[in-house]
C-alpha positions as CSV (number, residue, x, y, z in Angstrom):
1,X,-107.3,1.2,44.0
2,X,-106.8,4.9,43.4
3,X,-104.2,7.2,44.2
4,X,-105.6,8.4,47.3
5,X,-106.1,4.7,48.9
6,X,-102.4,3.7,48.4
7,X,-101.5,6.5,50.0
8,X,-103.8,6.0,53.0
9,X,-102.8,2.3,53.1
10,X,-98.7,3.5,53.0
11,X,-99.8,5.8,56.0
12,X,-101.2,2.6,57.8
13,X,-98.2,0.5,57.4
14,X,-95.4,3.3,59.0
15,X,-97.8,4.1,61.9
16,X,-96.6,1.6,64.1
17,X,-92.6,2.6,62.9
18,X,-93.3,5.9,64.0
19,X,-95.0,5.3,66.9
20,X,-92.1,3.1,68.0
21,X,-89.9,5.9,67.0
22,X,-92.1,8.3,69.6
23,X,-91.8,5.7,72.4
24,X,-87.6,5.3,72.5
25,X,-87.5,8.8,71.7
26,X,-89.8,9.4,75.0
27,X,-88.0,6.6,77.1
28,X,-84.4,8.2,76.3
29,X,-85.9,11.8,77.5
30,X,-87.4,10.2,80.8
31,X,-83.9,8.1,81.2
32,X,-81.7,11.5,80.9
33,X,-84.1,13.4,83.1
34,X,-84.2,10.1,85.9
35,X,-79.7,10.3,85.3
36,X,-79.7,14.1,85.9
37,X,-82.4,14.0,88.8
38,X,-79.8,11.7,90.8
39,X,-76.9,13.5,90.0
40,X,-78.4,16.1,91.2
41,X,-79.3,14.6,94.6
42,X,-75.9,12.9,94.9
43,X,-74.6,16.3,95.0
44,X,-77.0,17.3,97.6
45,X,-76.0,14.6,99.7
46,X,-72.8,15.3,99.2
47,X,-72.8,18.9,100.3
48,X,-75.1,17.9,103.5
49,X,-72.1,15.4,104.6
50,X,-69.7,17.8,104.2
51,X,-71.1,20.2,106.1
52,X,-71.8,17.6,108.8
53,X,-75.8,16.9,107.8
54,X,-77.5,13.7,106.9
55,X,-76.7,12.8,103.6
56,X,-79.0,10.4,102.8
57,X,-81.7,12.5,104.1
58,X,-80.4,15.2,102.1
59,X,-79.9,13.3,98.8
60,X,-83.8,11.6,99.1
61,X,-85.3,15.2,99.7
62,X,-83.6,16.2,96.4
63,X,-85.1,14.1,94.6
64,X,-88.1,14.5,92.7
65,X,-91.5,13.2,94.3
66,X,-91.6,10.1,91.0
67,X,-88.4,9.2,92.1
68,X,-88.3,8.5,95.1
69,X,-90.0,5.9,96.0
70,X,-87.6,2.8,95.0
71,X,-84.7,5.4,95.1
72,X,-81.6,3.6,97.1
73,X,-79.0,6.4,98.4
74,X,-76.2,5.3,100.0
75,X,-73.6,7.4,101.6
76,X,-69.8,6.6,102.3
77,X,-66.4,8.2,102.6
78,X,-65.5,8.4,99.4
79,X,-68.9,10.1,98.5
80,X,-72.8,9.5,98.0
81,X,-74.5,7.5,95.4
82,X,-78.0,7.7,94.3
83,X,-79.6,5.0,92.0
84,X,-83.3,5.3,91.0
85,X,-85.5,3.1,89.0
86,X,-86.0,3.9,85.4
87,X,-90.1,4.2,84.4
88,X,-90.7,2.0,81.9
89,X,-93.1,3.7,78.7
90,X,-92.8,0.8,76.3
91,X,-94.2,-2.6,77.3
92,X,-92.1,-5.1,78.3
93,X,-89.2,-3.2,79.3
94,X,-87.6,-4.9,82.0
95,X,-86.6,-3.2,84.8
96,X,-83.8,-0.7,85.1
97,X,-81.9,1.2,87.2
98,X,-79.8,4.5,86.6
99,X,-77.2,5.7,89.5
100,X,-75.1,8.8,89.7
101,X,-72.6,9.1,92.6
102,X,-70.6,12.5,93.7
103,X,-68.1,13.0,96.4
104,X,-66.9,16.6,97.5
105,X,-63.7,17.1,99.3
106,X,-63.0,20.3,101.6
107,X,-61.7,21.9,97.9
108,X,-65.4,21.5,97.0
C-alpha cells in the first residue's frame, strides 16, 4: 500500500470522529439559541404582566415559530417561566427541555 492509500484509509477512519465532533458542536449552538429564545420570551411576558397584559400570550408570541409548539409558559407572582423542548440533531438523544424564567418588579 502506497503512501497515498494510507493516507486515504487514515482519512476514512477520523470521518466519523469529526462528524461526531460537527454534530455536538451543532446541538450546543441549537441548545444556546433554544436557552436565549426563552429568556427572551420570559422577559416579554414579564413586561406584558407588568404592564397589566397577558403574559403568557405575550411570552408564546415571542417566541420563535420552531419553538413554540411544545413550549409550556407559565406565569406567577414571582415572575414568568418559559421551558421549550430542545431539537434533537444526533440520533437517540432523548428528550430535553431548556427553561428560562424572569420576573420584573415596578424598579424594572
Amino acid at each position: 500500500m502506497g503512501e497515498e492509500g494510507s493516507a486515504s484509509l487514515e482519512l476514512v477512519g477520523t470521518l466519523p470522529f469529526l462528524l461526531l465532533a460537527i454534530l455536538v458542536a451543532a446541538q450546543l449552538a441549537v441548545a444556546g439559541a433554544s436557552l436565549w429564545s426563552a429568556a427572551l420570551a420570559a422577559r416579554a411576558g414579564s413586561r406584558a404582566a407588568l404592564v397589566g397584559g397577558r403574559a403568557e400570550e405575550a411570552a408564546r408570541a415571542a417566541l420563535p415559530a420552531p419553538l413554540r409548539r411544545g413550549a409550556g409558559v407559565a406565569a406567577a407572582a414571582s415572575g414568568v417561566r418559559v421551558e421549550v423542548p430542545l431539537p434533537p440533531l444526533l440520533p437517540g438523544m432523548p428528550p430535553a427541555g431548556i427553561h428560562a424564567k424572569t420576573g420584573l418588579g415596578p424598579g424594572g
